[in-house]
N, C-alpha and C positions, 0 to 999 in steps of 0.2 A: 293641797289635794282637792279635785274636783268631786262634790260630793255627789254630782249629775252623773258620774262614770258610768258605773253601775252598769243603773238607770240605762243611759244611751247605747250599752253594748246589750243588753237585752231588746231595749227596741229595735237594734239591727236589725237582731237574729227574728223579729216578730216584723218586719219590712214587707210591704205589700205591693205590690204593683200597680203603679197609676200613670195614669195616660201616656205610658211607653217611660216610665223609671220606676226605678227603686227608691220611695221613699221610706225617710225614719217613721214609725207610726207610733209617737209618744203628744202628740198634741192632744190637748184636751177636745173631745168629739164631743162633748156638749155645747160646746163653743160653735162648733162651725156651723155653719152657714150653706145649708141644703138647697134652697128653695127660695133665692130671692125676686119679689115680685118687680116685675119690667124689665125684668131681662131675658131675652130672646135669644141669644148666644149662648154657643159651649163654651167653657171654661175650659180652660187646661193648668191650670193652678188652683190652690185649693184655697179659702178666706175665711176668717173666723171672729167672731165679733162678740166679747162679753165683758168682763168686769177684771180689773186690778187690786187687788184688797188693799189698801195703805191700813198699817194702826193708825185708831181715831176717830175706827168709823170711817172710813173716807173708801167711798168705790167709783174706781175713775175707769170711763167706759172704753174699751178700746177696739180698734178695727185692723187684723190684720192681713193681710196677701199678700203669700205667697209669689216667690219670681216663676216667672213663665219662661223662661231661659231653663234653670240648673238651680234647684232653690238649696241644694244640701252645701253646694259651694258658693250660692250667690250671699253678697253681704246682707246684714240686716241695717236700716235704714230707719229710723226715727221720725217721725216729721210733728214738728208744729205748728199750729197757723197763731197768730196774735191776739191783740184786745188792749191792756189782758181780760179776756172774757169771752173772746169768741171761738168756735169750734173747730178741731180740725177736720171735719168730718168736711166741711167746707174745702178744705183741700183734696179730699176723697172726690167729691161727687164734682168740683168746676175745674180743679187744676188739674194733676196729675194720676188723679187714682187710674184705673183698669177700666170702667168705664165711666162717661160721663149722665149729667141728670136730664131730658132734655124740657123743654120750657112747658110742660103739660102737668110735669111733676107725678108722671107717671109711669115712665119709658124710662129706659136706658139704651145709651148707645154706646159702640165700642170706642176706647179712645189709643189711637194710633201710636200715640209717643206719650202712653202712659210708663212711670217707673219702675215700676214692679213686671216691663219688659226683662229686666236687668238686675235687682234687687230683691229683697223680700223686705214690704213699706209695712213701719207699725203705725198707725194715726190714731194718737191719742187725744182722747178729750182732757185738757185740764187748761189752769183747774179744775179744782171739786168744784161744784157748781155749772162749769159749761156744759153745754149739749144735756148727752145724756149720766152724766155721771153726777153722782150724789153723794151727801154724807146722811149719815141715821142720825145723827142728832140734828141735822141742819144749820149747822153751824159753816158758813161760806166767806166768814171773813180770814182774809190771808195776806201774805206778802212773798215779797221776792225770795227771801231765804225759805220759808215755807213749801213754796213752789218747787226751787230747787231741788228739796230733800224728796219730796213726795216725789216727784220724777224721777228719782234714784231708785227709791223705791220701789217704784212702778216698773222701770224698766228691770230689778232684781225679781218682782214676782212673773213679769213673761219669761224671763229665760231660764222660773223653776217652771211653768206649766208648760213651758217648746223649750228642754233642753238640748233637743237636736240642734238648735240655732248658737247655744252660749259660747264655742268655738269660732262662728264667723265673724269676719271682721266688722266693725259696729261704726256707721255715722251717724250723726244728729244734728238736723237740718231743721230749719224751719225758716218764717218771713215774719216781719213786721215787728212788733213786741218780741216774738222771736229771738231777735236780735238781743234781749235780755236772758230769756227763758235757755238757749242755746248755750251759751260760753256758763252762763253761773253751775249747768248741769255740766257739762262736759269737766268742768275742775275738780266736784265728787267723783264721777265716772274715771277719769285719769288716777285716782286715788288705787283703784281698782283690780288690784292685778288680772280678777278672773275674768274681765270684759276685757275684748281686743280691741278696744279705742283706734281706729286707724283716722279720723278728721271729723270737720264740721262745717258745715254751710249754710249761710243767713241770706235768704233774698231781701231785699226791700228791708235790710232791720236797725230799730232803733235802737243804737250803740251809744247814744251821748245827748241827754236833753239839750244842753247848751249847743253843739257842735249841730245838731240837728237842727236848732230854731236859729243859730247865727248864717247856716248855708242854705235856708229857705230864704231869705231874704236878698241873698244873689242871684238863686236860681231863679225869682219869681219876679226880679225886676230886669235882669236879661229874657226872661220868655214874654215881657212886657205885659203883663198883668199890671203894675202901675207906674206911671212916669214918671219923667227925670224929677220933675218939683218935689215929687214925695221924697223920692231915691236921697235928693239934696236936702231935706228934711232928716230923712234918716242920717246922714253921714255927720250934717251938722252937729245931733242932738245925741249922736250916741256911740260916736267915734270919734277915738282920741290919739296922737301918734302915732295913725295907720294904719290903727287896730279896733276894731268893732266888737261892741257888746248887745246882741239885739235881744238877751234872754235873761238878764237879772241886773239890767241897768238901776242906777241911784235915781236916777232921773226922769223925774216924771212924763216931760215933754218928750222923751226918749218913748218911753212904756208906751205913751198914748199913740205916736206916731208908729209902734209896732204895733199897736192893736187896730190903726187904719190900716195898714200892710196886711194882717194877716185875715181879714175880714174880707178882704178884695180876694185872697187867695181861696179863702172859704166860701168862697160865693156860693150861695144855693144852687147856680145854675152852671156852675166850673164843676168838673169833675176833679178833685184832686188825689186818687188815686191813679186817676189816667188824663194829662191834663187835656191831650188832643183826643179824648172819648165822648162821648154823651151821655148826660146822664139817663140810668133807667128811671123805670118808673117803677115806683116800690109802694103799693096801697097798703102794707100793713105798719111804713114807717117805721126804716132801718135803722138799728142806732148807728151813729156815726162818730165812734167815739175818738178819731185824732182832732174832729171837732172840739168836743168838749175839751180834748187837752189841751188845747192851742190857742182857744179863746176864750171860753166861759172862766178855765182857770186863770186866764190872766187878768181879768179882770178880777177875780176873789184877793189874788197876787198883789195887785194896783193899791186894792183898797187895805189891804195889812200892811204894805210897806208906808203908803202915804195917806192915813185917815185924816188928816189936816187937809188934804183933797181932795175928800170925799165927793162935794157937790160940784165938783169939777170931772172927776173920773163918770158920775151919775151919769152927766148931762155925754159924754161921748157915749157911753153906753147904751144910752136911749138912742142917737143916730143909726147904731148898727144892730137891732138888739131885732128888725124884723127879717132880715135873713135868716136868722137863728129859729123865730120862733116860726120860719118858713120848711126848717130842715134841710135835709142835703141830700136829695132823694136819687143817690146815683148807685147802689148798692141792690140789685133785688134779689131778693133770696123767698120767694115765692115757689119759686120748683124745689128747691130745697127742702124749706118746711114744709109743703104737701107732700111730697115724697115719705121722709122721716118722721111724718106722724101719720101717715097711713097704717092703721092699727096692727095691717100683715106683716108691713114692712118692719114696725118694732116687734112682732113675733118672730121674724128670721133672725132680727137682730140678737134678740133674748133679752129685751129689755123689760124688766120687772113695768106691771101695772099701775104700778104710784109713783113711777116716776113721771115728771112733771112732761109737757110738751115739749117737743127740741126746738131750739131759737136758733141765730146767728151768732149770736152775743148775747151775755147776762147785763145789764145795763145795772143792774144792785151791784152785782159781784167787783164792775169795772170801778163806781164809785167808792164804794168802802175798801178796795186793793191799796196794799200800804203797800210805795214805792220806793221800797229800802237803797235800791242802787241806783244813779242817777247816771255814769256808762259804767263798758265793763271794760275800762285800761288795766285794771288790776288781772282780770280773769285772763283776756286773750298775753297778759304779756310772761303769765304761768305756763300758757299753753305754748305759747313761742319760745318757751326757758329750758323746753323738756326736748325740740330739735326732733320731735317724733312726731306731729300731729300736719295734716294738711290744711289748709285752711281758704274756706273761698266767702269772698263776701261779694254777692255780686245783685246789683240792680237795674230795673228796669228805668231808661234813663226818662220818660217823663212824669215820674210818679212825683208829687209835691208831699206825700204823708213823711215817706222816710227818701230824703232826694239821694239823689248818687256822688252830688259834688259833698256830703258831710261824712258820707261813707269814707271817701276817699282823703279826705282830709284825718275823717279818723287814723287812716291806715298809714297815714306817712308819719302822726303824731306818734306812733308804736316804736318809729326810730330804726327799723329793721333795715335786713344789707337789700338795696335796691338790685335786682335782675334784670339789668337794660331798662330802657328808655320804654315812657308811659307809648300803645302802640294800638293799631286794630289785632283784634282774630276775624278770622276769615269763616266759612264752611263752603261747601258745595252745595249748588242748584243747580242740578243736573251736568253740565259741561260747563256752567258757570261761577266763577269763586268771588264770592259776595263777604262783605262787610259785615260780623253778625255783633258788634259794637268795639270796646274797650278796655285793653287791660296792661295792670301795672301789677307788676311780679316781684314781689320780696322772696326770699330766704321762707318758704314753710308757709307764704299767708300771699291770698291776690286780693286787688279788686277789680272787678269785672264790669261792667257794664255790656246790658242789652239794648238795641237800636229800635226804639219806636214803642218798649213795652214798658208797662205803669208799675203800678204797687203787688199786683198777682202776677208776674211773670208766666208762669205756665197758663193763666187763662190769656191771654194777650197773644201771646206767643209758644203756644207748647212746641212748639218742632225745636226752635233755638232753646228753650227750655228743656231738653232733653239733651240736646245737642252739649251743653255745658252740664249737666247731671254725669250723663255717661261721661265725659272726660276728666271731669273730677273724680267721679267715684274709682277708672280704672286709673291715674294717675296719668291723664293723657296732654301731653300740649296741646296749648291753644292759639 
């Protein structure tokens, strides 16, 4: 029995009329969002921005709007952005939200082929710790199962304070880390009967430490970042029978010749969320943490597998160790943070007074994060077990953080009945039918690729990034 009933046939009958509909009026009006500053447009959807109580003390802040289409019948949509430590609010204000931030960190503009055309998007911060969401004891250390459950949670307490919503059909999306945070929730969620779980979408996300750092070393020595002598280096040292280990080799000359590789890949002045981008310029000094995972730890790696090494792994260290302390300044989020710490802006928000300033990332929270899962083959191949879930995993094909060729490699690892032959999708521009990347169609699960767009897809590319949202979400070919 739905304990919402009630509830929801009373607020029928208490239904109001707004911008030419009838909506349900049970959402919490404390919440929403009257009066926000820079923006110069009428709305015609309504967004509400406050707090998720988890027990434990834990209040994970959240941002939601309303679809501008049909919101009583439009789906409710999830979104994550990665880290694990950074905000999704970040996806609100660059990728996909309703408007975008513009570089003054003052203004808002409208964005055209934002999702919540079509959807009603929740953007949650979490962890506890990111943006603006907090715990009362301050207690911010967590992990993957942690995560999971509290986003259960979270998503149980929006759809008692918007029962109108807990009827429509439910996806859970996000990018990046994502790609963790996404499948391990979606397994409780599917446990679920009173949630209508219809799929799940991961752009740019990390599905498989290993699978991930052995198909950066393809992609970045075909995009010629380093040459054949390295490449021959690697293959010698760390490939055996065909088969390559570029992520927890025995061998030391192996480690070291990936930590020359992936130090060229991190290059301070390579953007490797976007490789053909540029970097910005970031004067408050972005944390860049697929950095930290991909070199500083392998080097911590080096030195615990082979301490008889030590002044050998040193001495390579020192070579590459002033890139690092150079930064990777391609990330800015300077409109961002002035924007959401302009003190009006957290009063429309309703963000309490002791809450800390909002960041991009918690750079504490990402270091002390216990990484319980290392991919999710277990999670996606529950969700493929049940014949009822949609599933798109789709990237932007020059991002080097989470590449497309280990995505894809995941997906064929899965074993599922293959749907024709790997091919392009097409869209229209204007009388002309253009190439908008790549995709390979299983039984319930794709992966996708987008043509020319990085780690953000919707910032790169929102048109095609919309273009693939809506086709997924109404279950449309591609």
């Amino acid at each position: 029995m739905n304990r919402c009933l009630p509830f929801r046939v009373t607020s029928f009958l208490l239904s109001v009329l707004l911008v030419g509909r009838f909506q349900v009026e049970s959402a919490p009006k404390a919440d929403e969002i009257v009066d926000l500053p820079g923006l110069d447009m009428k709305l015609t959807f309504r967004q509400y921005s406050g707090y998720l109580h988890i027990p434990g003390k834990i209040h994970l802040h959240y941002w939601f709007v309303e679809s501008q289409e049909d919101p009583r019948n439009s789906p409710v949509v999830l979104w994550l952005n990665g880290g694990p430590g950074c905000s999704s609010l970040d996806g609100l204000l660059t990728e996909h939200g309703p408007f975008k931030i513009h570089t003054d960190g003052r203004t808002l503009k409208h964005n055209p082929y934002a999702w919540n055309k079509i959807a009603n998007v929740l953007y949650l911060e979490s962890p506890v710790g990111v943006g603006f969401s907090y715990s009362a004891d301050k207690n911010y250390d967590t992990n993957d199962t942690q995560v999971a459950q509290n986003n259960y949670l979270a998503l149980k307490e929006f759809f008692h304070l918007f029962p109108e919503y807990s009827k429509n059909e439910l996806f859970l999306t996000g990018e990046s880390y994502g790609g963790f945070y996404i499948p391990t929730l979606a397994v409780l969620v599917m446990q679920d009967s009173s949630l209508d779980l219809k799929g799940i979408a991961v752009g740019n996300g990390l599905i498989s430490y290993k699978i991930n750092a052995n198909s950066l070393m393809y992609f970045a020595y075909y995009h010629g970042l380093f040459g054949s002598s390295l490449w021959t280096s690697l293959q010698k040292w760390c490939c055996e029978d065909g088969e390559c280990n570029f992520f927890d080799s025995t061998s030391i000359i192996c480690n070291i010749k990936v930590f020359v590789a992936n130090s060229m890949v991190h290059n301070s002045r390579i953007n490797i969320y976007n490789l053909y981008s540029l970097c910005e310029t970031e004067t408050h000094g972005e944390i860049r943490y697929m950095r930290d995972l991909n070199i500083i730890h392998r080097f911590e790696n080096l030195l615990l597998k082979f301490p008889e090494q030590k002044r050998v792994i040193q001495l390579h260290m020192a070579k590459f160790q002033k890139p690092l302390k150079g930064g990777m300044p391609c990330i800015n989020a300077t409109a961002s943070r002035t924007f959401l710490n302009n003190p009006e802006v957290r009063k429309a928000l309703h963000i309490p007074a002791e809450v800390p300033e909002w960041e991009l990332c918690n750079d504490l929270l990402f270091r002390n994060y216990k990484r319980l899962v290392q991919n999710v083959t277990e999670q996606y191949l529950k969700l493929l077990s049940t014949k009822k879930y949609r599933i798109l995993l789709y990237n932007g094909d020059v991002d080097m953080a989470c590449n497309f060729m280990g995505v894809e490699w995941f997906v064929d690892s899965l074993k599922q009945k293959l749907q024709g032959t790997r091919r392009t999708w097409i869209y229209k521009d204007g009388n002309e039918t253009q190439i908008g990347g790549f995709v390979k169609e299983f039984t319930n699960i794709m992966a996708l690729t987008v043509k020319g767009a990085g780690h953000m897809v919707p910032t790169d590319n929102p048109r095609l990034a919309f273009i693939v949202f809506s086709r997924f979400l109404k279950n449309e070919p591609f």
